[in-house]
N, CA, C and O of each residue as an XYZ file, in Angstrom:
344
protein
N     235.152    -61.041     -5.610
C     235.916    -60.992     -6.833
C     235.352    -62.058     -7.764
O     235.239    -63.184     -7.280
N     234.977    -61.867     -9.045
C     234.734    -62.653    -10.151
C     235.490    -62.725    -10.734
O     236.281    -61.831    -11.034
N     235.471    -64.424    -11.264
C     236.687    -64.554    -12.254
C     235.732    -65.662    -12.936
O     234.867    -66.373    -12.425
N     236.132    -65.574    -14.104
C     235.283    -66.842    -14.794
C     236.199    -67.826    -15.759
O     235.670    -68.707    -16.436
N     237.839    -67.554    -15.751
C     238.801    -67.951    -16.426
C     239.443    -69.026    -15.820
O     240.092    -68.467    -14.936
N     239.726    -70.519    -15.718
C     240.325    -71.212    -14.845
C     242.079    -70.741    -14.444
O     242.707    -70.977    -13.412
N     242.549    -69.952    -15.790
C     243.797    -69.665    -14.506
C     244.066    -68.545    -13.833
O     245.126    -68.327    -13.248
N     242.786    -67.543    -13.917
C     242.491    -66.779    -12.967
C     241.593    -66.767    -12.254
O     241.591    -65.696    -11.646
N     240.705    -67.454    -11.945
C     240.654    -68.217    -10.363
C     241.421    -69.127    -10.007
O     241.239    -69.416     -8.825
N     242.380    -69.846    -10.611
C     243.282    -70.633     -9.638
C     244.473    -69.441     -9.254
O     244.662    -69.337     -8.043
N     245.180    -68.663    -10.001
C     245.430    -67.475     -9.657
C     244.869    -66.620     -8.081
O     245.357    -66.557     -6.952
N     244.089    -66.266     -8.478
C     243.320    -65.628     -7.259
C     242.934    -67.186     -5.739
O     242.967    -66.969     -4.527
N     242.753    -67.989     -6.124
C     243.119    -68.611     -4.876
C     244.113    -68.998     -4.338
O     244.021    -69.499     -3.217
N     245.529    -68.861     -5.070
C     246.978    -69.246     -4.737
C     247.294    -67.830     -4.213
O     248.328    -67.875     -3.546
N     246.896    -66.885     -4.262
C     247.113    -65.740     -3.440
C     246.851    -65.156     -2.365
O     247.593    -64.527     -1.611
N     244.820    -65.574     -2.262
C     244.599    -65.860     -1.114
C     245.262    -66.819     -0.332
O     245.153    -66.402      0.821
N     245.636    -67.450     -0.325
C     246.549    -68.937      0.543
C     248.066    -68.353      1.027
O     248.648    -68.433      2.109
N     248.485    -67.655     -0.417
C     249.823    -67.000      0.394
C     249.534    -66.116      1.562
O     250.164    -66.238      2.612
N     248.688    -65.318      1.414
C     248.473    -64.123      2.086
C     248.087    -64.502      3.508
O     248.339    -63.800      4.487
N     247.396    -65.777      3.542
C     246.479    -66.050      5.163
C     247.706    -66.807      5.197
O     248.379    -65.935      5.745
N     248.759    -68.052      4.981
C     250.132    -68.261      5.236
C     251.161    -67.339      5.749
O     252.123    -67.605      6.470
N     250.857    -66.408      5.341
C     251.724    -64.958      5.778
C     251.759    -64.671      7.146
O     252.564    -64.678      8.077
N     250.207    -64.332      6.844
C     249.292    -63.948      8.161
C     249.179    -64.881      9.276
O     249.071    -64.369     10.391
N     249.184    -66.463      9.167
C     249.379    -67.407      9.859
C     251.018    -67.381     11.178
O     251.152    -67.525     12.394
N     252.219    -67.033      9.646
C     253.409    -67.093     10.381
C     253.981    -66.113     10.920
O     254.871    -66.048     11.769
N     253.142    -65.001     10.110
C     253.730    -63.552     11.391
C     253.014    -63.872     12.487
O     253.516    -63.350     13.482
N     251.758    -64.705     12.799
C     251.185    -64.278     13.804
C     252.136    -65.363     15.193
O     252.425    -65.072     16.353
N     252.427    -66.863     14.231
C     253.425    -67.661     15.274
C     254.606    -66.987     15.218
O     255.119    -67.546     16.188
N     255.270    -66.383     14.923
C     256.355    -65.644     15.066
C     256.305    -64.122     16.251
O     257.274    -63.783     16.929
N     255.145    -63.506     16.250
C     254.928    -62.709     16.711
C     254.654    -62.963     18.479
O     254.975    -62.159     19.355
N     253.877    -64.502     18.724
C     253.671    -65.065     19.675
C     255.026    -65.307     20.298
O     255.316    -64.627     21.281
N     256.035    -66.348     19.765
C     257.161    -67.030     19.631
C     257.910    -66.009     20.321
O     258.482    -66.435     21.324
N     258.090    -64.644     20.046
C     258.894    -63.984     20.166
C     258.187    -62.747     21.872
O     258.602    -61.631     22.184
N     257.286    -63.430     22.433
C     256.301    -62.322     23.482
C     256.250    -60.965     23.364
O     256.214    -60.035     24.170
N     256.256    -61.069     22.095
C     255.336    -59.240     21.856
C     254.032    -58.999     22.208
O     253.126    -59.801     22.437
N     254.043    -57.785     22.225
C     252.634    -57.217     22.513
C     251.925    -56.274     21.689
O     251.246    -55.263     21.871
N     252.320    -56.959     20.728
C     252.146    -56.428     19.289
C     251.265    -57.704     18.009
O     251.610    -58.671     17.330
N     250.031    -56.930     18.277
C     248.647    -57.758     17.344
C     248.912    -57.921     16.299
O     249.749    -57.153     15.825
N     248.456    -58.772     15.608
C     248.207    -58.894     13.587
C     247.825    -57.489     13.412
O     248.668    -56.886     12.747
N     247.019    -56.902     13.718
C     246.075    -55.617     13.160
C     247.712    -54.636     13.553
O     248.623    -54.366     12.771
N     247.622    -54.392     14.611
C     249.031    -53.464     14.682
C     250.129    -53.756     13.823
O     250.712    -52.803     13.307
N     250.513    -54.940     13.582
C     251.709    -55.101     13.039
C     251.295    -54.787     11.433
O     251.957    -53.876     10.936
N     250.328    -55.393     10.586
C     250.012    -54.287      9.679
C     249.780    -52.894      9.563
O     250.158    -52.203      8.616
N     249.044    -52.435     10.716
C     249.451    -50.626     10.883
C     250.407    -50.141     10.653
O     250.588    -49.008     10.207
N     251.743    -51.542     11.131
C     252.557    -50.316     11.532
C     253.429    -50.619     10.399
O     254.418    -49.913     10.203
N     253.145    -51.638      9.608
C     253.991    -51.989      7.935
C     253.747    -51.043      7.277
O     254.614    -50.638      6.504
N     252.465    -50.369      7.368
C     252.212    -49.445      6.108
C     252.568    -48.143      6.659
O     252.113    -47.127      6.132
N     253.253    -48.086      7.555
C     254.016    -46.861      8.528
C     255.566    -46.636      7.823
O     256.023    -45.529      7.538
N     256.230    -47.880      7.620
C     257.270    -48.249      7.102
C     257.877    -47.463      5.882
O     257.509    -47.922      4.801
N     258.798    -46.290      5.805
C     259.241    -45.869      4.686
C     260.583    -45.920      4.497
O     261.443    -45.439      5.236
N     260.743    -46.542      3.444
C     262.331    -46.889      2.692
C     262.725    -45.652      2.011
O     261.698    -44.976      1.947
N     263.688    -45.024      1.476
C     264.048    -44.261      0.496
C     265.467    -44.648     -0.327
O     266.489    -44.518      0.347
N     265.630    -45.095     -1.672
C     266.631    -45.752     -2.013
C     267.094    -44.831     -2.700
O     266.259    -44.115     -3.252
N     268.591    -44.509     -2.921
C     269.313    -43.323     -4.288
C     270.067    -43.987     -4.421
O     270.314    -45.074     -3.899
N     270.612    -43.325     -5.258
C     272.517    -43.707     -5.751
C     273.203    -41.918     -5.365
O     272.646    -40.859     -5.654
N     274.022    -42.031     -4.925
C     274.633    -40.744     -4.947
C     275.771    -40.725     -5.429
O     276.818    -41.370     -5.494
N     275.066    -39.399     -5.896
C     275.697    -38.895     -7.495
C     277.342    -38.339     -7.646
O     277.984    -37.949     -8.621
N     277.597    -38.461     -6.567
C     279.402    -37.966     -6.117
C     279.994    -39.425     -6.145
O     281.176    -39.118     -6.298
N     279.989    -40.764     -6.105
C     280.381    -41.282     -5.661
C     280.007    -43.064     -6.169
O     280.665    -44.098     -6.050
N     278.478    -42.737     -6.830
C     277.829    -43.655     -7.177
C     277.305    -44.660     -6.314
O     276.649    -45.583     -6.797
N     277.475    -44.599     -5.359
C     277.156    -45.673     -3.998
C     275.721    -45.878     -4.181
O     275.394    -44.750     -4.553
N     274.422    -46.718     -4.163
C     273.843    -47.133     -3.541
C     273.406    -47.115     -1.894
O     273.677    -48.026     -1.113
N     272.751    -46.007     -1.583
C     271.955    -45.458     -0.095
C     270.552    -46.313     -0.079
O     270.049    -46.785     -1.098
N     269.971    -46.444      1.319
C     269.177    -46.895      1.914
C     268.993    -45.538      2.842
O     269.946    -44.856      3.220
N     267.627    -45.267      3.143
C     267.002    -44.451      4.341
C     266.036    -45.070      4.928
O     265.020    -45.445      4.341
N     266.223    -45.201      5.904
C     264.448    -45.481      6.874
C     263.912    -44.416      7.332
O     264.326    -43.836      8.336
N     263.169    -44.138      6.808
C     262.620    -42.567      7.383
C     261.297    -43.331      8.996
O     260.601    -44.344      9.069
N     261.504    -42.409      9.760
C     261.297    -42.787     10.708
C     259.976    -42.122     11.099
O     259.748    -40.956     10.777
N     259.030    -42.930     11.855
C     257.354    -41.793     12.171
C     257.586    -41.978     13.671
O     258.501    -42.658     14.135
N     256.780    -41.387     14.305
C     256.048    -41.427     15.513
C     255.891    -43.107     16.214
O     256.069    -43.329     17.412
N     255.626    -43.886     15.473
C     255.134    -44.701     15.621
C     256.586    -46.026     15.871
O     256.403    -47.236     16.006
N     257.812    -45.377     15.870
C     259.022    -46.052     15.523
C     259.887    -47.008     16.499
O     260.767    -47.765     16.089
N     259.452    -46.839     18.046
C     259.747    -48.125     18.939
C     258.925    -48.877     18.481
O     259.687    -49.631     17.876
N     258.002    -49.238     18.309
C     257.101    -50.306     17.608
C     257.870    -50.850     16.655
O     258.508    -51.899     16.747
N     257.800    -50.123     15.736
C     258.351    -50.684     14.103
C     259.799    -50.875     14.147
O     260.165    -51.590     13.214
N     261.032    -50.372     15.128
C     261.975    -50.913     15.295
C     261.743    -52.669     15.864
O     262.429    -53.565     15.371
N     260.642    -52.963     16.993
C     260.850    -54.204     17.535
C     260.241    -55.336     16.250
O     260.766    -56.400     15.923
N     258.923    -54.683     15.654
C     258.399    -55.663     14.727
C     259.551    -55.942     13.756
O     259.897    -57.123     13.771
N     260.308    -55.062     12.820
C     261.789    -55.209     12.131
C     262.707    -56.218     13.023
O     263.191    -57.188     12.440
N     262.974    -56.028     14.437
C     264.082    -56.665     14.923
C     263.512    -58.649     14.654
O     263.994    -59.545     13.961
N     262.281    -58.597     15.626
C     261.491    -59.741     15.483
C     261.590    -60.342     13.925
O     261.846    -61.542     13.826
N     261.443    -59.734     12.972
C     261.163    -60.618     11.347
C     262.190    -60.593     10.819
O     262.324    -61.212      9.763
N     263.337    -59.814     11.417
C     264.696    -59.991     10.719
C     265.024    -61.100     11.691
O     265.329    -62.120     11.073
N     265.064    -61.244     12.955
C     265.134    -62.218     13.868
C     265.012    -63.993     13.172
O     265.746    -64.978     13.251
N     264.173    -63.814     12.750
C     263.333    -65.044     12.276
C     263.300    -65.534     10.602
O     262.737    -66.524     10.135
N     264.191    -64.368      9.804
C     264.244    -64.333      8.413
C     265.435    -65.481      8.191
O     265.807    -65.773      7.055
């Protein structure tokens, strides 16, 4: 990535830093907690992750869905683990 602007490269390196921080504390959290569930998996299985938000229209309420894959004992324990620790 090129940047030739000082507050977008300081920009772009305060992001890199969040991101490997991220990556740092899911990974002690992930340890912490004896999963058997990798950095690489546990991003697999984030981008597995589908929300669906409405309002319904009878009633006006505010809904949440987790739509659920194949892949969903996994992504139930990684959820239990980071809500665990949130």
């Amino acid at each position: 990535m090129y940047h030739r602007l000082f507050n977008r490269i300081e920009a772009h390196v305060c992001i890199c830093f969040v991101a490997y921080t991220i990556m740092l504390e899911l990974e002690r959290i992930l340890k912490t907690a004896g999963s058997k569930i990798s950095l690489d998996r546990a991003r697999f299985l984030a981008e597995k992750i589908y929300q669906i938000d409405y309002v319904n229209p009878y009633d006006n309420k505010r809904k949440s869905v987790l739509l659920y894959t194949k892949e969903q004992p996994e992504v139930a324990e990684l959820l239990d683990i980071i809500s665990a620790n949130c």
